[in-house]
N, C-alpha and C positions, 0 to 999 in steps of 0.2 A: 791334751784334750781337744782343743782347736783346731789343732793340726790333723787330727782325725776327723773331727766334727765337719771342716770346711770341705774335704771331696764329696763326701757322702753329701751333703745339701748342693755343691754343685750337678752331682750326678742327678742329684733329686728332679732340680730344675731340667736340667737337659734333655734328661727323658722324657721329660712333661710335657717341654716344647714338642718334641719330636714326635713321643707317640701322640699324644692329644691334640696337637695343634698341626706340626707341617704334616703329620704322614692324614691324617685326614682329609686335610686341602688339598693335596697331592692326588688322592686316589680321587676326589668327587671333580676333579677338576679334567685325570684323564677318561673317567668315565662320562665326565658332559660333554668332550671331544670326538670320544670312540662311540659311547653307546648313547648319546641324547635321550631317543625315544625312551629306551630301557630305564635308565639312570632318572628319569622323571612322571616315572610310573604308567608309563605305556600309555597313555594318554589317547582319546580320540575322539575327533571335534567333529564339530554340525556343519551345518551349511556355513553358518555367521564365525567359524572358526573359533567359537568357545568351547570347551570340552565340553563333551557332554554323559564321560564316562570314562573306564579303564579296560582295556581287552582284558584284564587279568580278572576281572571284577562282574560278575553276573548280575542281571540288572533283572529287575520283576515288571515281568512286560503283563498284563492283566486283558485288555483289549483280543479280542477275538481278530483282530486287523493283521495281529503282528507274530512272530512262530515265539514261540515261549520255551523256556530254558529249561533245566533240570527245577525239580522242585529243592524246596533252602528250607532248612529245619530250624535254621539262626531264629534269635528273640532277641527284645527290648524290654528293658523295665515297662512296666504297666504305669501309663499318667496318671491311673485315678490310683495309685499307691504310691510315691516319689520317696517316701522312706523306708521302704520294702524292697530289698533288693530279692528277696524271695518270690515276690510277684511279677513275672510277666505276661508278656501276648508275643503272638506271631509277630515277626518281623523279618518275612525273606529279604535275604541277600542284604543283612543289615552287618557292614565292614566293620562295624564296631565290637562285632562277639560273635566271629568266627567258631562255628560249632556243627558234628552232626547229631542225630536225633539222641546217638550211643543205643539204638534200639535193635536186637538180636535177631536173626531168621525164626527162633521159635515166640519171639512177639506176636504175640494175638495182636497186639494195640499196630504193628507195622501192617500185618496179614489186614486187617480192617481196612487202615487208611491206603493201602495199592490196593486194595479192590475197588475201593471209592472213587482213587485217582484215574484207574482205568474203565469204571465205569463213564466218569466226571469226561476224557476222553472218547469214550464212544458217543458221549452225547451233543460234543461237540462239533462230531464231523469229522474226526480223526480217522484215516483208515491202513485196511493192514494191521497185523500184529502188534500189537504195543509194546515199542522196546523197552529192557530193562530199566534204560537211564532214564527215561520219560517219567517214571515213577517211583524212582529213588532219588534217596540226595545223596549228597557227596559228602566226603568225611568234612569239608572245611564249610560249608553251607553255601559255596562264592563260585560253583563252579561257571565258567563265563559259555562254559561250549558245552554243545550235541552229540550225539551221531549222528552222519548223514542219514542214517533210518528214521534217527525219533523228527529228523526235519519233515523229509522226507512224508512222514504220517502224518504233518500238519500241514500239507501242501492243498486238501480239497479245502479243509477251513478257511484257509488264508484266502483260497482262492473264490472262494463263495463268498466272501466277507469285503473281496475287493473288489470282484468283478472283472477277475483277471482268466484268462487260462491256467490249468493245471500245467501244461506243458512248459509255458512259460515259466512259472516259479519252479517246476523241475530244475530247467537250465541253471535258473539263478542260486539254486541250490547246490548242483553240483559246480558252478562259479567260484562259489565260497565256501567250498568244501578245501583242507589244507590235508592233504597226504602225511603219510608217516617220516619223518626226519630219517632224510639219507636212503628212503624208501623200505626203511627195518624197523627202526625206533618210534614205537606209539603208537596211536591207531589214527586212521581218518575223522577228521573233527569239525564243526561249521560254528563260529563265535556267532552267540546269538546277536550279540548289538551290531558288528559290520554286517550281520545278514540282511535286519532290521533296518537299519541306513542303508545300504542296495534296494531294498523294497520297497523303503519311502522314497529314493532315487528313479525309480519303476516306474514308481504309480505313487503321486505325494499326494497328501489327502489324509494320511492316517492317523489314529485316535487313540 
């Protein structure tokens, strides 16, 4: 019985160490060598070099100052309920409950809120056609990027709000516009927070 019983608990251990312990170490050790950035969640800093965000991670810019992301369907529990997980409120771009609205093209309740949005849009100085992404969310509610179009349509706001040229924030927009991977894979995309830090870089002042 021992004799049987001692490999098996050796093997037990062995594998433990190995898979649980060194091959773990192992992998986060060549991915903090080979991929840093990556490996430590894309990370990206201010002026004073403290993060002040994730390129993966959309961030809710509200200021008429600054171009604004996709809209984020994610929620929060509700504070004035703390024992109800059945109560929330809005909480874009909240990393904690990655979500989208789950709401259908023959949704009345979607149809309402994209006419709203693209009114809410026109009202604000946005011009040109209103692209799709400007007024939908994304399946995971975090999307961190644009189109260069829906930038692109907040270039007179931005620009009226700064006191900048239009032409100017054009440039800066196709700046930070990143092409498609390998020139095939993906579509043209502008991350709204390195847009945002280029613009405070611009013109600092913003709110």
């Amino acid at each position: 019985m021992l004799s049987q019983l001692r490999p098996a608990v050796v093997l037990l251990l062995l594998f433990s160490a190995l898979t649980g312990l060194v091959y773990p170490l192992a992998i986060t050790a060549i991915a903090q060598a080979a991929l840093s950035y990556s490996a430590n969640g894309s990370l990206i800093a201010g002026k004073d070099g403290a993060p002040i965000g994730s390129a993966l991670i959309g961030q809710n810019f509200a200021s008429d100052k600054y171009f604004h992301g996709r809209p984020s369907a994610t929620q929060a529990q509700d504070p004035a309920h703390p024992d109800d997980s059945s109560k929330t409120i809005d909480a874009p771009y909240n990393a904690a409950n990655s979500t989208g609205s789950n709401l259908g093209p023959t949704s009345q309740k979607l149809v309402d809120r994209v006419k709203a949005d693209i009114d809410a849009r026109r009202a604000a100085g946005w011009s040109g056609p209103i692209p799709a992404d400007a007024v939908t969310t994304s399946a995971s509610g975090l999307d961190p990027e644009i189109s260069p179009q829906t930038a692109l349509a907040q270039v007179p706001a931005v620009a009226k709000a700064r006191g900048l040229s239009e032409e100017k924030l054009r440039a800066l927009v196709a700046a930070q516009t990143d092409g498609r991977a390998l020139g095939l894979i993906g579509e043209p995309r502008v991350n709204v927070l390195r847009l945002n830090l280029a613009l405070d870089a611009l013109a600092p002042g913003g709110a």
